[in-house]
C-alpha positions in Angstrom: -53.7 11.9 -1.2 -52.5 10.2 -4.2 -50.0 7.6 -4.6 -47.2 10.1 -6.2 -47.8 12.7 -3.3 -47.4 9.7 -0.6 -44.1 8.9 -2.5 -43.6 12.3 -2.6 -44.1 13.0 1.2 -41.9 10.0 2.1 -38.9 10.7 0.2 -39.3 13.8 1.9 -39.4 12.4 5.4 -36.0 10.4 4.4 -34.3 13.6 3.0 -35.1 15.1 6.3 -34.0 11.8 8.4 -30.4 11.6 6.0 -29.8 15.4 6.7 -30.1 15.0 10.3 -27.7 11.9 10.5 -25.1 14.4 8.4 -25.5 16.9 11.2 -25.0 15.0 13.8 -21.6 16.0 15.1 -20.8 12.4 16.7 -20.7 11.1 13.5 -17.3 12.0 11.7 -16.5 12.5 8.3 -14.4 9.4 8.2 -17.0 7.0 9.6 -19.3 8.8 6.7 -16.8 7.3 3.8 -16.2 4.1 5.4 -19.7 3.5 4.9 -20.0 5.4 1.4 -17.3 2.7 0.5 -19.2 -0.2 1.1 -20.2 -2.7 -1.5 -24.3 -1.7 -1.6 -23.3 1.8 -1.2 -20.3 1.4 -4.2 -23.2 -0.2 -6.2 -25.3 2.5 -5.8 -22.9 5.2 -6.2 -21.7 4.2 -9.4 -25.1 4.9 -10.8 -25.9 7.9 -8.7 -25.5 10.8 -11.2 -28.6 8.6 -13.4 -30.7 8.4 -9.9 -30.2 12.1 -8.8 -31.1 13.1 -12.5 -34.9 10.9 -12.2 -35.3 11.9 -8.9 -34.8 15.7 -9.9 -37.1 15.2 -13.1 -39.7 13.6 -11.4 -39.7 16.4 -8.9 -39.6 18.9 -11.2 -42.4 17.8 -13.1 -44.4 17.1 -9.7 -43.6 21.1 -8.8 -44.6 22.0 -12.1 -48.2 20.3 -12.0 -48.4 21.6 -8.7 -48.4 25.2 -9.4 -50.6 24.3 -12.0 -53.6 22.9 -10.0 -52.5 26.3 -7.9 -53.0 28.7 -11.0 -56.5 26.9 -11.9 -58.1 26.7 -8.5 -56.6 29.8 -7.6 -59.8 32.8 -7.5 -62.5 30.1 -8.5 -63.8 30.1 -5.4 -65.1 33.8 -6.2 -66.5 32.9 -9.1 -68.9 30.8 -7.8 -72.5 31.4 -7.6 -72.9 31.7 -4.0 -76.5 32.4 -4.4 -77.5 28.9 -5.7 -78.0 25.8 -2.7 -74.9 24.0 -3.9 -72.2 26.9 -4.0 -71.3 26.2 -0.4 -70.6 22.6 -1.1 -68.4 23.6 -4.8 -66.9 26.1 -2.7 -65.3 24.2 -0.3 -64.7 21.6 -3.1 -62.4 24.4 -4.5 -60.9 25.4 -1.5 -59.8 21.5 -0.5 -58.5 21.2 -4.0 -56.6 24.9 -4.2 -55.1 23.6 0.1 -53.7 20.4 -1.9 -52.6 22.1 -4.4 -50.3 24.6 -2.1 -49.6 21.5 0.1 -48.2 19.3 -3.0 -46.3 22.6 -4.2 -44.8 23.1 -0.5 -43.9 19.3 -0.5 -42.9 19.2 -4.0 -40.0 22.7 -3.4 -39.2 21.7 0.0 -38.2 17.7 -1.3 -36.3 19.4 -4.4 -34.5 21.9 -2.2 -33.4 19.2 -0.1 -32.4 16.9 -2.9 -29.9 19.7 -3.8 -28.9 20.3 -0.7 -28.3 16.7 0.6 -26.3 16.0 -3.4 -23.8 18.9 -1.9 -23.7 18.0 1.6 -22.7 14.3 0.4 -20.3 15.9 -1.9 -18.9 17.8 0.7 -18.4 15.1 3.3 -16.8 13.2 0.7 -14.3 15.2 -0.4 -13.8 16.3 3.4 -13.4 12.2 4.3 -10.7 11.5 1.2 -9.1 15.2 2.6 -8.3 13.8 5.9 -7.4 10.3 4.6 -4.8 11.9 2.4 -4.0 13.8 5.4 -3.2 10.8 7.6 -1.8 9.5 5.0 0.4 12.2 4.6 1.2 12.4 8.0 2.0 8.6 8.3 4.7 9.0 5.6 6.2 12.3 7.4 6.6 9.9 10.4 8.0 7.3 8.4 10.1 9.9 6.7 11.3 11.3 9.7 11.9 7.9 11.1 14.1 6.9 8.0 15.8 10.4 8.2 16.5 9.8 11.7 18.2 6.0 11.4 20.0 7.4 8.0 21.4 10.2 10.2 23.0 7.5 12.7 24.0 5.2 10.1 26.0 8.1 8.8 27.3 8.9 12.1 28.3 5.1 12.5 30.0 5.2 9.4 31.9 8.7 10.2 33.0 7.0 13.8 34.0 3.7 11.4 35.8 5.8 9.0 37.6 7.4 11.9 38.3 3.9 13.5 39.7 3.3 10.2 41.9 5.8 9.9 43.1 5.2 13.3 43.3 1.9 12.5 45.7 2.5 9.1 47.9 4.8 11.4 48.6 2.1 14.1 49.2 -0.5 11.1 51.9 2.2 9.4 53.3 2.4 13.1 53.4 -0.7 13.4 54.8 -1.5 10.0 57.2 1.5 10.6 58.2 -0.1 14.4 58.7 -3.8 12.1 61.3 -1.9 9.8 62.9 -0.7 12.8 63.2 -4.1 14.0 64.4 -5.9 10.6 67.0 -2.7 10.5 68.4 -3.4 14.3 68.5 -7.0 13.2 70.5 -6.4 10.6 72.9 -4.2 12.0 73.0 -7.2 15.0 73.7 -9.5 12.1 76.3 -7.0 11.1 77.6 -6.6 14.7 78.0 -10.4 15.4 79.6 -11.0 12.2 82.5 -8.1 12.8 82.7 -9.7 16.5 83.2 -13.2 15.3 85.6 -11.9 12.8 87.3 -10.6 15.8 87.1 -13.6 17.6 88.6 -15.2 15.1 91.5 -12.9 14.6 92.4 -12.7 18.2 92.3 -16.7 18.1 94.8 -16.8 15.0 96.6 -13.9 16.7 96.5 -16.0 19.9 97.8 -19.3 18.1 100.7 -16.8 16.1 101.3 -15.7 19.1 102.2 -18.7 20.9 103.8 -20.6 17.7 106.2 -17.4 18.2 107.0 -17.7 21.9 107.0 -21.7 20.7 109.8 -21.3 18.2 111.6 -18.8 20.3 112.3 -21.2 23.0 113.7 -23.8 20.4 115.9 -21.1 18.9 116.9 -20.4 23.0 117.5 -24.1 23.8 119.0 -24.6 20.3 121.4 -21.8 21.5 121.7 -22.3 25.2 124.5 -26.0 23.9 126.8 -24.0 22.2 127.0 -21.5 24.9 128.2 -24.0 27.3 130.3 -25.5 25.5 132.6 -22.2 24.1 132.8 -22.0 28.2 
């Protein structure tokens, strides 16, 4: 076997080992980009599209010369001379080279096949991996969301209750400013009250004092006129 068809054979062995380690169903989608994101894998990802376009060439070009060793060895086998001493030998000659033939071609499809199918199964696990990143992530911010929506709703119930307390509040101040007027009124009228009793005071005192000036000066006017009484007796 030539080199190429070794080369050939072992890519093939390592499409067959990758698409085994895809199916495995221990292996989850996630863990798959975790490892597609890592720095040798980045490297070679950003060239992929030029690596899967050689690979496929080289391939196709392999396929191609194998079913063209196929269409030349194919039937020459009959056209030997089997009567001549070496036709046995050139016979099986043909027949080795027409087996390698269909074994390169059989190599050749199955590794491009595969190549397809592993570009699309990569593809796939991918864009399933980024899915149900975005899909945590998406859930993470519901939660968060949620949370938020949940500790706005109780601030806003705080702030109800604190805006009730207020209001209570402002009607115990207005009672309280209402009972203070009350107060400064009943003073007042106390002020008032004291001030008409003292005034009262005061005019039963003078009316007092008149009072006994009067019985005063009447018993001067009785002893001035108790004298001449006596004496016209």
């Amino acid at each position: 076997m030539s080199i190429q068809w070794v080369l050939v054979s072992g890519f093939l062995y390592s499409e067959i080992a990758l698409a085994l380690l895809l199916s495995l169903p221990f292996i989850s989608a996630k863990r798959w980009h975790r490892i597609f994101n890592s720095s040798f894998i980045a490297l070679v990802t950003a060239y992929v599209n030029w690596i899967f376009v050689c690979f496929l060439s080289c391939l196709v070009v392999l396929f191609a010369d194998s079913i063209r060793e196929m269409y030349v060895y194919t039937g020459q086998d009959k056209k030997l001379d089997m009567g001549s001493a070496a036709a046995p030998s050139a016979q099986e000659h043909v027949l080795m080279r027409l087996f390698r033939a269909q074994r390169n071609f059989y190599i050749t499809g199955i590794s491009l096949f595969l190549l397809i199918v592993l570009r699309t199964m990569l593809s796939r696990v991918s864009n399933i991996a980024k899915l149900e990143a975005n899909n945590e992530a998406i859930h993470k911010q519901a939660v968060s969301a949620g949370t938020m929506n949940k500790t706005l709703l109780e601030e806003n119930s705080a702030l109800k209750k604190l805006s009730a307390g207020k209001e209570e509040l402002l009607e115990e101040v207005k009672k309280i400013e209402e009972l203070k007027d009350a107060v400064k009124a009943a003073e007042r009228k106390a002020e008032t009250s004291k001030a008409d009793a003292d005034a009262m005071r005061k005019q039963s005192e003078n009316l007092t004092m008149e009072y006994d000036r009067l019985l005063i000066e009447h018993q001067k006017l009785q002893d001035a006129c108790m004298p001449t009484d006596k004496k016209s007796e």
